[in-house]
PALUM-124939 format. One line per field, with one value per residue (C-alpha): residue in three letters; x, y, z. Coordinates in nm, 3 decimals. Example, Ala and Ser with C-alpha at 12.3 -4.5 7.8 and 13.67 -1.06 7.14 Angstrom:
REM residues 2
torvex = ALA  SER
c1 = 1.230  1.367
c2 = -0.450  -0.106
c3 = 0.780  0.714
REM end
This chain:
REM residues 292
torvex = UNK  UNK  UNK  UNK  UNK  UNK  UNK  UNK  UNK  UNK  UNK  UNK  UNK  UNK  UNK  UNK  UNK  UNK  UNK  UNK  UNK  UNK  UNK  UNK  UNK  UNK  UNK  UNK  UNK  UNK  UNK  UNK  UNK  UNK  UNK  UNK  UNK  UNK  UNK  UNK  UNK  UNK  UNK  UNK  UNK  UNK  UNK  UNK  UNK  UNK  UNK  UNK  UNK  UNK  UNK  UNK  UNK  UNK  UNK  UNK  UNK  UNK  UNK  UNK  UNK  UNK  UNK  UNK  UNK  UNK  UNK  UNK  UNK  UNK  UNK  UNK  UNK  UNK  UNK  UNK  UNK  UNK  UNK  UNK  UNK  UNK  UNK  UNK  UNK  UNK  UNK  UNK  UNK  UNK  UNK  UNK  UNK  UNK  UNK  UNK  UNK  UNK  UNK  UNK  UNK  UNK  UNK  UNK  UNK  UNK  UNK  UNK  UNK  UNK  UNK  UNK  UNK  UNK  UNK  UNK  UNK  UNK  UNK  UNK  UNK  UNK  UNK  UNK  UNK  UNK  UNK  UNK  UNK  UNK  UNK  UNK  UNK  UNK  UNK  UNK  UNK  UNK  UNK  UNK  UNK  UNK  UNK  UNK  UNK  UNK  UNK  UNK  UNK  UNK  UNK  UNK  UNK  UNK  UNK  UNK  UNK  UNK  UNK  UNK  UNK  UNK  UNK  UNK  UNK  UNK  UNK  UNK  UNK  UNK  UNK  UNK  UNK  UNK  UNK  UNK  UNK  UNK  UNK  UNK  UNK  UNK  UNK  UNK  UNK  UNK  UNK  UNK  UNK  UNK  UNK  UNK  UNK  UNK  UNK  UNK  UNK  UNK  UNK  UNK  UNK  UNK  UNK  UNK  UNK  UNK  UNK  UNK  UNK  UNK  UNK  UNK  UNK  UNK  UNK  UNK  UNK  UNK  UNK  UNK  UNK  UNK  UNK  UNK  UNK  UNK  UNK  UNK  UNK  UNK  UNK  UNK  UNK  UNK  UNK  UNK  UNK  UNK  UNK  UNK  UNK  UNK  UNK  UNK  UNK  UNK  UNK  UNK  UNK  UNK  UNK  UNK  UNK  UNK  UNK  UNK  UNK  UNK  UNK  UNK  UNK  UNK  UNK  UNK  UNK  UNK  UNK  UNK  UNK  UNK  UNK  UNK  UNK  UNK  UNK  UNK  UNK  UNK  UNK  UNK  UNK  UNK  UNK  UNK  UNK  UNK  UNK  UNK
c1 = 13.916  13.863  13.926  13.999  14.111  14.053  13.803  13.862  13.562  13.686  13.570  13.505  13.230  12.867  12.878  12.745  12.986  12.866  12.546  12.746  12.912  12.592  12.454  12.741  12.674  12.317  12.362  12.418  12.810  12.897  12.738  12.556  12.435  12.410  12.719  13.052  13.299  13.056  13.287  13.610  13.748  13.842  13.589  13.607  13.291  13.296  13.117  13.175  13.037  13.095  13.364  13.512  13.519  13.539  13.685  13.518  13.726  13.493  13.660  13.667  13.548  13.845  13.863  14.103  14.103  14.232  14.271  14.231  14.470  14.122  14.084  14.465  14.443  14.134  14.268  14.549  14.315  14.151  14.435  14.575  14.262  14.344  14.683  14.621  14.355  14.336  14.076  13.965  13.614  13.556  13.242  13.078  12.777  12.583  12.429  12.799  13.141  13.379  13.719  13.767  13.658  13.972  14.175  14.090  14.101  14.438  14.569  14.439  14.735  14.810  14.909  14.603  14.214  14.019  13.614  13.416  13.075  12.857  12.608  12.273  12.105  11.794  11.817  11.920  11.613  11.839  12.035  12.278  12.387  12.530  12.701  12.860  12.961  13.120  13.309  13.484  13.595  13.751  13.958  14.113  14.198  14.163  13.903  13.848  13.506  13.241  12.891  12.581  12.444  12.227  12.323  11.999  11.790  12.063  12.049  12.350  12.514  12.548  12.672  12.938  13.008  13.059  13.327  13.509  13.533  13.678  13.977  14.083  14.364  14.320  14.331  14.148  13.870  14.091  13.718  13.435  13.150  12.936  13.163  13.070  13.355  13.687  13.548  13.431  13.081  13.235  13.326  13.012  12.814  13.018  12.949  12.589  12.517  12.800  12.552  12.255  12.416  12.450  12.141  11.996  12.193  12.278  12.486  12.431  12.680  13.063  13.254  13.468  13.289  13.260  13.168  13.365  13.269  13.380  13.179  13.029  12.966  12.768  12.522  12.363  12.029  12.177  12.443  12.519  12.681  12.808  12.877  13.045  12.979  13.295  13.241  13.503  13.370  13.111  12.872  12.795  12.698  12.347  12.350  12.322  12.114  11.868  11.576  11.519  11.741  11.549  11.784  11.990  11.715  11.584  11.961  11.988  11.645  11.777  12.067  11.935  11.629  11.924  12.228  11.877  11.875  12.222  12.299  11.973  11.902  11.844  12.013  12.080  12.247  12.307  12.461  12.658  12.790  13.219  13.426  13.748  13.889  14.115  14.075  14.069  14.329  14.632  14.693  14.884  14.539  14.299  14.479  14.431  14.054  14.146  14.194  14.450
c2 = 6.043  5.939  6.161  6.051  6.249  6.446  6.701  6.858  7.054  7.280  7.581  7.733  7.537  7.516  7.612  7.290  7.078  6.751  6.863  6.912  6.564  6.353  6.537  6.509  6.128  6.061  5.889  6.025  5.916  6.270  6.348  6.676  6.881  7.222  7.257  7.372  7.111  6.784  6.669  6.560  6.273  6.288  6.101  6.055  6.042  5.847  5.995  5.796  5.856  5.743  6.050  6.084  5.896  6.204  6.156  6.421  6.467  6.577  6.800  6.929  7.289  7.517  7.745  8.041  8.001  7.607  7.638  7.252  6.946  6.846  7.179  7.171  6.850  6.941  7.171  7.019  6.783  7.077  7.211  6.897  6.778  7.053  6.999  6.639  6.778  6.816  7.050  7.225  7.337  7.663  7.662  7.975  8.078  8.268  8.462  8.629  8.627  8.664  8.672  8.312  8.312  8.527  8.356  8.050  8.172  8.292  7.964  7.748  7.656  7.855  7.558  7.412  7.485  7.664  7.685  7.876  7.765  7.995  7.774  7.890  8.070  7.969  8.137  8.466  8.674  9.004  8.875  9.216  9.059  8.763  9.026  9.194  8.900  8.761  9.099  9.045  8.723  8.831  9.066  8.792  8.539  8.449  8.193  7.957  7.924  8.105  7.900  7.992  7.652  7.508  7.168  7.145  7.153  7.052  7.372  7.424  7.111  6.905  7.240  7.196  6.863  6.925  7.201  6.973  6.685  6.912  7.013  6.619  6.474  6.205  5.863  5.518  5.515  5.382  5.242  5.026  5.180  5.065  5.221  5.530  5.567  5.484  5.444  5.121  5.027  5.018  5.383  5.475  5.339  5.523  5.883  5.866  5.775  6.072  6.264  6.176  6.213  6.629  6.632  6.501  6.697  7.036  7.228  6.981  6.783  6.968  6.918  6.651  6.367  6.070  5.760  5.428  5.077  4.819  4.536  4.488  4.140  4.141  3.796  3.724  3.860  4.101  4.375  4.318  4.649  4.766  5.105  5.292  5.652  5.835  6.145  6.305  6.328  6.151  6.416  6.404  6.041  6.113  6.390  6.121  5.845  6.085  6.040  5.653  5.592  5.755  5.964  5.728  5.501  5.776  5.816  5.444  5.422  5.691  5.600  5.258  5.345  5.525  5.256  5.041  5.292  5.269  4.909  4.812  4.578  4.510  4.628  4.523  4.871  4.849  5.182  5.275  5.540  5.510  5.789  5.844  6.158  6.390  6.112  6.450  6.650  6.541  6.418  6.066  6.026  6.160  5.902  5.610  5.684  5.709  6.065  6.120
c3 = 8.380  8.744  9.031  9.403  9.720  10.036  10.146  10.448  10.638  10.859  11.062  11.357  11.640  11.559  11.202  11.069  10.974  11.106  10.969  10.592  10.640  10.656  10.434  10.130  10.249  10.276  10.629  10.998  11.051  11.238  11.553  11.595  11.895  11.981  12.220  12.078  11.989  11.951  11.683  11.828  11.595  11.277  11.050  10.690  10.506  10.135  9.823  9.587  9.217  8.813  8.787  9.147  9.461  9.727  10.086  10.308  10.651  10.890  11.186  11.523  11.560  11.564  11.914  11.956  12.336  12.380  12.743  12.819  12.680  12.540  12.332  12.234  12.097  11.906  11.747  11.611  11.452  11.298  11.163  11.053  10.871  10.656  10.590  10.469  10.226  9.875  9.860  10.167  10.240  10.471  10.626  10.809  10.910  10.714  10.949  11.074  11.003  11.357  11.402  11.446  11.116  11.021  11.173  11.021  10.662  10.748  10.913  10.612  10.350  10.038  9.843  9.786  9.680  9.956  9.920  10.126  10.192  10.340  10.543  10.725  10.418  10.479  10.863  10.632  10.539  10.417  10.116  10.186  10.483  10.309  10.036  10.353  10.445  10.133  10.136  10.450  10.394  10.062  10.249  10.452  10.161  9.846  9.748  9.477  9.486  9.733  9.742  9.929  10.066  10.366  10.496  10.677  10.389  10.066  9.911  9.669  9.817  9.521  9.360  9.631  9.579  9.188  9.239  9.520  9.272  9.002  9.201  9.341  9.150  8.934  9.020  9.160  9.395  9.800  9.913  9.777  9.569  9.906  10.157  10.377  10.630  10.729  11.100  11.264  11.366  11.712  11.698  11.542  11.838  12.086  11.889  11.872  12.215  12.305  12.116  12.310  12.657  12.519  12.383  12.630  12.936  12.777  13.020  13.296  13.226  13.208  12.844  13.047  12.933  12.704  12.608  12.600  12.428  12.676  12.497  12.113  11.969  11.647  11.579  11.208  11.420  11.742  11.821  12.204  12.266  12.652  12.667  12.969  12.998  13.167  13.453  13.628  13.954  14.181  14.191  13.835  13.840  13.929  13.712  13.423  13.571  13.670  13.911  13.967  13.661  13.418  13.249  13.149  13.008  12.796  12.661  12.627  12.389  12.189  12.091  12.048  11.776  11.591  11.645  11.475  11.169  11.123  11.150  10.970  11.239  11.627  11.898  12.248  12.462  12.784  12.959  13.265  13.433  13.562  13.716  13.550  13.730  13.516  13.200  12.989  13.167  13.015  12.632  12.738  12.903  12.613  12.370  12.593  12.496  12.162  12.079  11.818
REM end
């Protein structure tokens, strides 16, 4: 009997998701950072073994207060994610349990399997905290399955991956044995150097930006790849070149050594900074840039 279907990861920002996502696939496909609501596409993540071929949908973090068209939108990826799952996979933190955690586990279909992962264990030196825990989210739903993992470091993860497989209906494998995502390696290049340009500016830089691939041609030896990163205003162009242009080289080598590691061969990045004012102010606008 072969199984095949969707996974959706869902939960509220900066509970590891992205982090769960590469791990379930053994490669970085979903950015990671430490500022709320990194994630903002839909990726699917392939898992694909003798028994089961799994198709993790990786989501945006869900926020109670969506005051922007940006945070609206994300949102309704969140939610949808879920409602085009077979099996839906609640993460949390271990270390607390809010109430955009409730809210969630209330908002997440009845119809269909609902695990809750409890992620972060290994930041959790009082086990009673994580029995507390459990407890409260018990009150809010029922779950199929409650499992104490850490995406950082694997714990319980293939435990994870063996109750998720379980619960997919049966049927073919969609992708190739060799496949890890539904996403392009276009896309994928635009992502991690998004990550980067957080990582690297932090707060700096306000939540209204991004990154757009105006150029990628792929040789048997070279990827060429152009990438544009998009600022609202003038004054925050600097902001990302940094002193004598620094900045943005830094940003440019990083995301180059890892475009290298993903692409198993060399890369040629060259970055620039464009003002697009209000590009994430209305949703016509967001989906020019390829927000769903």
């Amino acid at each position: 009997m072969h199984r095949c279907g969707h996974v959706a990861i869902v939960g509220r920002p900066n509970v590891g998701k992205s982090t769960l996502l590469n791990r379930l696939v053994g490669q970085k496909l979903s950015i990671t950072s430490d500022r709320p609501q990194t994630t903002r596409h839909r990726i699917v993540g392939v898992v694909t073994r003798p028994d089961a071929q799994l198709l993790f949908l990786d989501s945006p973090g869900y926020q109670v207060r969506a005051a922007g068209a940006l945070d609206r939108l994300l949102n309704r990826t969140a939610l949808q994610a879920a409602g085009d799952a077979d099996v839906i996979v609640m993460l949390c933190d271990g270390r607390k349990w809010t109430q955009v955690d409730e809210q969630i586990a209330r908002l997440l279909p009845a119809d269909r399997p609902v695990l809750l992962a409890v992620n972060k264990i290994d930041a959790v030196a009082d086990k009673a905290r994580l029995v507390a825990l459990v407890e409260r989210a018990r009150r809010c739903r029922e779950f199929d399955e409650i499992v104490p993992i850490s995406a950082r470091t694997g714990r319980q993860v293939d435990l994870l991956l063996d109750l998720c497989a379980a619960r997919l209906p049966e049927g073919p494998a969609q992708y190739d044995a060799d496949a890890l995502t539904d996403r392009s390696e276009r896309f994928l290049a635009g992502e991690l150097i998004r990550e980067k340009l957080f990582r690297q500016l932090g707060d700096e830089l306000p939540y209204a930006s991004t990154v757009e691939i105006e150029r990628f041609e792929e040789t048997p030896k070279l990827r060429r790849i152009h990438a544009a990163i998009l600022v609202d205003r003038e004054s925050q162009r600097p902001i990302v070149l940094g002193a004598g242009g620094e900045r943005i080289k830094r940003i440019a080598t990083e995301a180059r050594l890892d475009l290298e590691k993903l692409f198993g061969g060399k890369v040629f990045l060259e970055l620039f900074v464009k003002v697009k004012s209000g590009w994430a102010s209305s949703e016509q606008s967001l989906r020019a840039y390829g927000y769903e």
